[in-house]
PAMI-45624 format. One record per residue (C-alpha): residue in three letters; x, z, y. Coordinates in steps of 0.25 Angstrom, whole numbers, padded with zeros to 4 digits, always signed. Example, Ala and Ser with C-alpha at 12.3 -4.5 7.8 and 13.67 -1.06 7.14 Angstrom:
REM PAMI-45624
ALA+0049+0031-0018SER+0055+0029-0004
REM end
This chain:
REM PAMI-45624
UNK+0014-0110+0090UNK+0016-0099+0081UNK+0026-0094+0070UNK+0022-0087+0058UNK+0035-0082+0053UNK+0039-0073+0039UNK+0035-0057+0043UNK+0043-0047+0041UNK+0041-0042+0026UNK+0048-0029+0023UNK+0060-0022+0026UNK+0069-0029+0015UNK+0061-0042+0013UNK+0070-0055+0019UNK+0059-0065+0014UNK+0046-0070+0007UNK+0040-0080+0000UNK+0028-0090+0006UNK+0017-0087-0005UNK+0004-0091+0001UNK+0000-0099+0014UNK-0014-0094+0018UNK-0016-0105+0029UNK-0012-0121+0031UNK-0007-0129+0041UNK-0018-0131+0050UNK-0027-0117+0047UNK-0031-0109+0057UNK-0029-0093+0057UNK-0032-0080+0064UNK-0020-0073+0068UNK-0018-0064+0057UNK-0024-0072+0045UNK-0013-0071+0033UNK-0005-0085+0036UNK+0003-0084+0022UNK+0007-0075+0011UNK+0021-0072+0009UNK+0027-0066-0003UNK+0039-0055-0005UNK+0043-0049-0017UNK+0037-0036-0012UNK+0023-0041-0005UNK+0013-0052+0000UNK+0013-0054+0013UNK+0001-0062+0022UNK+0007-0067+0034UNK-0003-0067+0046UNK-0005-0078+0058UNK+0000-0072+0071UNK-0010-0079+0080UNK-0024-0086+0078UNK-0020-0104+0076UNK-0017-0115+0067UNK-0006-0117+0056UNK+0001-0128+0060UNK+0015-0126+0050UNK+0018-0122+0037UNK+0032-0118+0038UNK+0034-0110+0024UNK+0027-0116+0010UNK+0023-0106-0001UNK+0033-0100-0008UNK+0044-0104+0002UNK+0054-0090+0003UNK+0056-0085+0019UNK+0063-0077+0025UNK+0056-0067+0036UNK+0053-0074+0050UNK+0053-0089+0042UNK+0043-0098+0048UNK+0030-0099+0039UNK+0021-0106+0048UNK+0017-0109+0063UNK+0004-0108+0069UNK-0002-0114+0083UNK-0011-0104+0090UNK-0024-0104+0095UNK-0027-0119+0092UNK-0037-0119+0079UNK-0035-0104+0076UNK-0047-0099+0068UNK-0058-0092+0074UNK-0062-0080+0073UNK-0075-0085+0068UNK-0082-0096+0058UNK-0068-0103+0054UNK-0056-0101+0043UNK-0046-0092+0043UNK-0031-0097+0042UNK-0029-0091+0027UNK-0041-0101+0022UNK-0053-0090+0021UNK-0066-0092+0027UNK-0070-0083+0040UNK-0084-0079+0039UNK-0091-0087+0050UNK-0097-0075+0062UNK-0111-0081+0062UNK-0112-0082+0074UNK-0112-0097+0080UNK-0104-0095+0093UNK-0098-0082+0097UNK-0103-0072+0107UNK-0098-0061+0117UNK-0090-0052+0113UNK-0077-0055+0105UNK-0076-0055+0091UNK-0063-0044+0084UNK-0058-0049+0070UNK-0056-0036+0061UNK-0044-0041+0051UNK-0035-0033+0040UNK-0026-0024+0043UNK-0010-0026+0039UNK-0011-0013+0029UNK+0005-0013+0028UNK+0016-0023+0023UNK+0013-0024+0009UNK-0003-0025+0010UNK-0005-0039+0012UNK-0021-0036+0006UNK-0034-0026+0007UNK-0046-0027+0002UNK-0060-0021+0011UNK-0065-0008+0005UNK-0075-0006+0015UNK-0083-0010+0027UNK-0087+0002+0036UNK-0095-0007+0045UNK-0105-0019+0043UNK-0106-0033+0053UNK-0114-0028+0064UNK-0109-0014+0067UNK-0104-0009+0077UNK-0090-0004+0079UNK-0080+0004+0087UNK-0066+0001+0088UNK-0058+0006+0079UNK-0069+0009+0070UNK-0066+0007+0056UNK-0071-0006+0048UNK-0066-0006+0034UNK-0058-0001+0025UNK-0046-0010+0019UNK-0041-0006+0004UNK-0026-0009+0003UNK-0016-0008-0009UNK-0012+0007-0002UNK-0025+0011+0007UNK-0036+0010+0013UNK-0036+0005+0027UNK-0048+0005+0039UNK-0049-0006+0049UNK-0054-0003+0061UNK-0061-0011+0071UNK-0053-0018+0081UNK-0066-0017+0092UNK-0078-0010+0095UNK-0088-0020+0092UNK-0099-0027+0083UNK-0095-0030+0067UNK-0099-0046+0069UNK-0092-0050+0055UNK-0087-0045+0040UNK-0078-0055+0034UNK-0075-0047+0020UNK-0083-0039+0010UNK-0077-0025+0003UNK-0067-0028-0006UNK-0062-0041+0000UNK-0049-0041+0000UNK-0042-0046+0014UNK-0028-0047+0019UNK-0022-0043+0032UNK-0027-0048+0046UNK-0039-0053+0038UNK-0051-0053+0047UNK-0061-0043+0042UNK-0073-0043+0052UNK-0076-0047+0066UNK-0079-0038+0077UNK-0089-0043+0087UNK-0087-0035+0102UNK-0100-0042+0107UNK-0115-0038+0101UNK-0118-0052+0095UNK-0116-0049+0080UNK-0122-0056+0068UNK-0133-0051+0061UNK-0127-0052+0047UNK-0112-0051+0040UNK-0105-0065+0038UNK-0103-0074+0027UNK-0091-0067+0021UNK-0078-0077+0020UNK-0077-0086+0008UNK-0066-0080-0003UNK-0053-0088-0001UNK-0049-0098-0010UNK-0037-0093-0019UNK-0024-0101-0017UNK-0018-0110-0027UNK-0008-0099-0031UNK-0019-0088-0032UNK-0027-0097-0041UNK-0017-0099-0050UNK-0018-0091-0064UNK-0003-0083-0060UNK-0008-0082-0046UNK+0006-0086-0043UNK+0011-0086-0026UNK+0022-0097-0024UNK+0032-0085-0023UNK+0028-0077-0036UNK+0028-0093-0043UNK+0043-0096-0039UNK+0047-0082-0045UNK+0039-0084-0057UNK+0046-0097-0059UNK+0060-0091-0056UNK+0058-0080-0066UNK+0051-0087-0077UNK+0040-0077-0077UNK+0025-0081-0082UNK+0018-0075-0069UNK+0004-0071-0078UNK+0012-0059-0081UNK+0013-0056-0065UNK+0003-0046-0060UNK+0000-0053-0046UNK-0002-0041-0034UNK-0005-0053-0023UNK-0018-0056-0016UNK-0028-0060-0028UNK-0020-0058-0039UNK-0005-0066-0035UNK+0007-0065-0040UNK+0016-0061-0029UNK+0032-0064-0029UNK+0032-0049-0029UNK+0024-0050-0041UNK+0031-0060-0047UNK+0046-0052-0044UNK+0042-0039-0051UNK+0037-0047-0063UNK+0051-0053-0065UNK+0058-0038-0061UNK+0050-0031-0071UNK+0056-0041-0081UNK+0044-0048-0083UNK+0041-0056-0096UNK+0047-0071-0094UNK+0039-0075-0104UNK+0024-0082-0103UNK+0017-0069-0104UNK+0003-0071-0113UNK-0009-0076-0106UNK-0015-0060-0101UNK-0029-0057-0107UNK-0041-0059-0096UNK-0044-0045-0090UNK-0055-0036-0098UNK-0069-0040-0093UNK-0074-0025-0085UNK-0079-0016-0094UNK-0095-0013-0094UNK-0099+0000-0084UNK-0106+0012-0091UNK-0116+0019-0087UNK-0108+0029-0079UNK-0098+0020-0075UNK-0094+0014-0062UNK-0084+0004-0059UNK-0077+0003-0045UNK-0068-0007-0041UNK-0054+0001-0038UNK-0048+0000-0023UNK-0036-0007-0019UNK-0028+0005-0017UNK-0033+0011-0031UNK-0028-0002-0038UNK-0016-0002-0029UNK-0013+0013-0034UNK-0016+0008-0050UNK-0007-0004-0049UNK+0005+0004-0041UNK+0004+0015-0051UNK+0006+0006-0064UNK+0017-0002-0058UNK+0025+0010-0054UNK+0022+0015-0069UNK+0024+0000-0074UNK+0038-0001-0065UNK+0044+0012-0065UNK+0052+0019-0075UNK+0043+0033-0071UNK+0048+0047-0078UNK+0041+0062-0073UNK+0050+0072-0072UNK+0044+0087-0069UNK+0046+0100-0063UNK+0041+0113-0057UNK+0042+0120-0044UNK+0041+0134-0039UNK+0032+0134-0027UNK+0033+0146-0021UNK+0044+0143-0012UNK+0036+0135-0004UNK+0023+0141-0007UNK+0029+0153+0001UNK+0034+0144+0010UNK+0021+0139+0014UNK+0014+0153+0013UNK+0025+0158+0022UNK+0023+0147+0034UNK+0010+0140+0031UNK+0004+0146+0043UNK+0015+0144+0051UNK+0018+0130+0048UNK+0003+0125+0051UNK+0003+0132+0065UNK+0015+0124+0071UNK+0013+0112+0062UNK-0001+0109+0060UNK+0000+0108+0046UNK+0000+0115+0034UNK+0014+0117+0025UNK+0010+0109+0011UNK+0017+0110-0002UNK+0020+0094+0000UNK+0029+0094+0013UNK+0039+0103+0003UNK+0039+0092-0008UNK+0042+0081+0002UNK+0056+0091+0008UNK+0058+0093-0006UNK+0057+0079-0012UNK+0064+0073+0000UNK+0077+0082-0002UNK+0076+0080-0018UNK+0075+0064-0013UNK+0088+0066-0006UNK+0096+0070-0017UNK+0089+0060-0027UNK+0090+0047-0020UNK+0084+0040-0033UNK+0070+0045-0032UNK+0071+0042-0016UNK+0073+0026-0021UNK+0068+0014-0027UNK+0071+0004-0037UNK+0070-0012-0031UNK+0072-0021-0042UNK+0087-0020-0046UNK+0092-0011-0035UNK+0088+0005-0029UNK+0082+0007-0015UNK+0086+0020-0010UNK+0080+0027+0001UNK+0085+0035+0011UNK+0073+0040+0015UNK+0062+0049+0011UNK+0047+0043+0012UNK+0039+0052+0003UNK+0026+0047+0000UNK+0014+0058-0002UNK+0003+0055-0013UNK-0011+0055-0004UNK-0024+0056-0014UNK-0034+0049-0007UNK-0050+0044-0011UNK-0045+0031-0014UNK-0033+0033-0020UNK-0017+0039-0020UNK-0009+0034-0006UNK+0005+0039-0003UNK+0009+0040+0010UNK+0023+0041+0015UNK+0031+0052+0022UNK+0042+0047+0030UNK+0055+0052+0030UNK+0050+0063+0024UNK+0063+0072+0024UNK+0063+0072+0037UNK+0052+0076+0041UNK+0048+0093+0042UNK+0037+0100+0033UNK+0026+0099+0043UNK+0028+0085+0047UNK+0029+0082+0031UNK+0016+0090+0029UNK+0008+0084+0043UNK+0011+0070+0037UNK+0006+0072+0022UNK-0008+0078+0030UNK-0008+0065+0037UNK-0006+0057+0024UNK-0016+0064+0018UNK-0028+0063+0028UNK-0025+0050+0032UNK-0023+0047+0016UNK-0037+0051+0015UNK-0042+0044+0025UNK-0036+0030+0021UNK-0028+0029+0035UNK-0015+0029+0029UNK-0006+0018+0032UNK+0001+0007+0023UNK+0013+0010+0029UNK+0012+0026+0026UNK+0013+0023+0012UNK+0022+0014+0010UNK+0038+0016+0008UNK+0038+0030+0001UNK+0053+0034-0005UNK+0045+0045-0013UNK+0033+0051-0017UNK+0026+0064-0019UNK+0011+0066-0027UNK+0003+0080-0026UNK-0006+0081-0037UNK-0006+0095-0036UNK-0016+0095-0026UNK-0026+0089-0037UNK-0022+0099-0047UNK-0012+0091-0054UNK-0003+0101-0064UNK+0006+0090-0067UNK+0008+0074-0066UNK+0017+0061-0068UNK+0018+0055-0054UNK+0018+0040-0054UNK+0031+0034-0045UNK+0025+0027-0031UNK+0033+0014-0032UNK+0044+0010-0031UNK+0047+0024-0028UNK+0055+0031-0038UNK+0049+0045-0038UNK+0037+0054-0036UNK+0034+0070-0035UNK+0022+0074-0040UNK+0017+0090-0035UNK+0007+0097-0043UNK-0001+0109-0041UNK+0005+0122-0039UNK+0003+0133-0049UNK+0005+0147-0054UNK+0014+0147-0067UNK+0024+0158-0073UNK+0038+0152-0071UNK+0051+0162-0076UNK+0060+0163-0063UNK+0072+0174-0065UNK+0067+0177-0079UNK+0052+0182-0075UNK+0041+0176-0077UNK+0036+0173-0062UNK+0023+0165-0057UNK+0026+0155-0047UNK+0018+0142-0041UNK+0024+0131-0047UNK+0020+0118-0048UNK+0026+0105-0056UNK+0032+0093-0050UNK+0032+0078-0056UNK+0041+0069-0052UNK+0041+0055-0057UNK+0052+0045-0055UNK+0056+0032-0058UNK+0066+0031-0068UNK+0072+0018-0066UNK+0080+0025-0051UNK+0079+0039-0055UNK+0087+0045-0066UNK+0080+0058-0072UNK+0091+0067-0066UNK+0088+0063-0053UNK+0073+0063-0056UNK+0074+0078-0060UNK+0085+0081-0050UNK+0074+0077-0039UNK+0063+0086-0044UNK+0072+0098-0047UNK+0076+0097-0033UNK+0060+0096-0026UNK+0059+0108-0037UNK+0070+0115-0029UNK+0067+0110-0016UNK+0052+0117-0017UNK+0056+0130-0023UNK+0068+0133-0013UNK+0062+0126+0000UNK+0076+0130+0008UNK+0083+0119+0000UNK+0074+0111+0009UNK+0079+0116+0022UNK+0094+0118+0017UNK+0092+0104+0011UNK+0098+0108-0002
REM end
């Protein structure tokens, strides 16, 4: 017998609430079928079986509170566990049937969903490289996964024949769902499966609020009418997360009108085409708005002389690529210049949660990556600590592996800090939008010639403006210029870096 106990959720999360059971007593599940969804203030998480058997107790009801390690259920092993084939998963969704009727030689591999990070607890498929019938080698890649942050591939697990297709592009899935069957032996079938049958919505999904057990109790507690909640969960839900920044944001106590139906789409022209956006574009749209929505954001400006470390680089370009491998960018000075200037402005190093300030003692500084499918920002570690040609070996490694879409949910996640180049697109001059819950971010532009008075003459230097938004709530306006004029300082005079002055 088998416990399935609370995981682990996050550094400073001590319990969760029981939202929705996926399964019953008496089910059957595949190790890794999602078990049951638990709800924190921060995220949704769907709790996996450990081993292939049969629910045999119920420990935790929905919208029980427990703390981590708590006992949610207990499962038998082996006897009545699912098959791999023609049979119900343990979260209540049909498995397509294999069409064959017995099984032959060979062994049969599950392809299944990849855990895409803590906070990721959905992906939808964007695209299928292969078709049933194909054969593949190990490690060849299947399908693309489109995430909230990225695009992820799944490789095969085995060389092999592809015997089975479960989902269609677009389907959304979560993770340790079984995407596709992998057949070692040469007895495939001739034609794809019947695709699953769509999952009946739960009691709570069904509802008009779209109310979880957790998100009702808080509704309750508050008083709030929950049609004014915008529900982030799986198919439109109301999380408790959902439902806590409602009543933080000071939400309206009062029944809120009935909300008009959504406009109908409007009718195509001729030369107009309509494309349904990714999940990382509408990810991008929604985290954007919030941050404008929730932040008190304010722009404050400056230039910079770049001659000092334009000469810098003409100096020991050549020098610096031979014994690093690397080429000495304009970016690895911004991050040493930032990072001192974060040093001596702890605000802009911090962040606001609910009533009380988080401040950092570390300097994570995440780099804007443009990509095909959107704007990702990896993380550089312990930034201040690392040297100019480590700085500049890892933003080329962000960059290529950005464009590729092999970045990791964990290498963009946990930022102190931000940096944007738009200057490598040209941009003059911008307002850069805060990366919540962070409180500020730089934004480079392109160099330029301009005449500038410097001793009383009127001299031509390259200079080039620097935006840096913050969040206005943390950081007062004196420590929000105080910060620029230091990066401003800290650029024009690089020894201040290696005095650190």
């Amino acid at each position: 017998m088998t416990d399935i106990r609370v995981p682990t959720l996050g550094e400073s999360v001590t319990e969760a609430t029981v939202g929705q059971w996926l399964v019953k007593e008496g089910d059957t599940v595949n190790a890794d079928d999602p078990v049951v969804e638990l709800e924190t203030d921060k995220v949704s998480v769907n709790v996996p079986a450990p081993s292939a058997g049969t629910i045999i107790k119920i420990a935790a009801q929905e919208g029980d509170t427990v703390e981590l390690d708590a006992l949610l259920a207990q499962l038998e092993e082996g006897a009545g566990a699912a098959k791999s084939n023609g049979s119900a998963n343990g979260n209540g969704k049909a498995v397509a049937a294999s069409g064959a009727a017995g099984s032959s030689a060979g062994e049969e591999i599950e392809v299944v969903a990849p855990s895409s990070g803590e906070s990721v607890t959905e992906a939808d498929i964007g695209e299928w490289l292969v078709k049933v019938g194909d054969q593949v080698s190990q490690d060849d890649t299947l399908l693309s996964l489109e995430t909230d942050k990225a695009a992820v591939d799944v490789p095969s697990p085995v060389s092999g024949i592809v015997k089975e297709i479960r989902f269609d592009e677009g389907a959304t899935v979560t993770p340790g769902t079984v995407l596709a069957i992998i057949s070692t032996s040469d007895d495939v079938p001739a034609s794809a499966p019947a695709k699953p049958a769509a999952p009946a919505q739960s009691s709570s999904s069904a509802s008009a609020a779209k109310l979880t057990p957790a998100s009702e109790r808080v509704v309750k507690e508050h008083g709030v009418d929950p049609s004014g909640i915008t529900g982030t969960g799986k198919d439109g839900r109301i999380t408790k997360g959902d439902a806590l920044a409602y009543v933080k944001s000071g939400g309206d106590t009062t029944p809120a009108p009935a909300q008009a139906k959504p406009a109908a789409p409007r009718d195509l022209g001729p030369r107009e085409e309509r494309v349904k956006m990714s999940r990382l574009r509408q990810t991008i749209a929604r985290r954007l708005k919030e941050s404008q929505n929730t932040a008190a954001m304010l722009t404050t400006f400056n230039d910079v002389d770049m001659t000092a470390v334009m000469e810098t680089r003409s100096q020991y370009k050549e020098l610096f690529e031979k014994k690093h491998g690397v080429k000495l960018g304009f970016m690895s000075f911004f991050v040493k210049a930032c990072c001192h200037a974060l040093r001596e402005i702890p605000d802009v190093n911090a962040e606001i949660d609910g009533t009380d300030i988080i401040y950092k003692d570390h300097y994570d500084v995440g780099i804007a990556v443009g990509t095909e499918k959107g704007l990702v920002v990896p993380v550089l570690r312990d930034a201040d600590q690392k040297s100019l040609a480590q700085i500049e070996k890892d933003i080329a490694d962000f960059g290529r592996r950005g464009r590729d879409g092999t970045l990791t949910m964990e290498e963009m996640q946990g930022g102190t800090f931000t940096i944007t180049n738009g200057g490598i697109y040209g941009s003059l001059l911008s307002t850069p939008i805060l990366n919540m819950p962070q409180s500020g971010i730089l934004g480079m532009h392109r160099i330029e010639k301009r005449p500038v008075v410097i001793n009383d003459q009127v001299v031509v230097r390259p200079m080039m403006y620097l935006a840096m938004s913050y969040d206005h709530r943390i950081v007062d306006g004196k420590g929000a210029v105080t910060f620029l004029v230091r990066v401003k300082e800290n650029l024009e005079d690089p020894q201040r870096l290696l005095l650190d002055l």
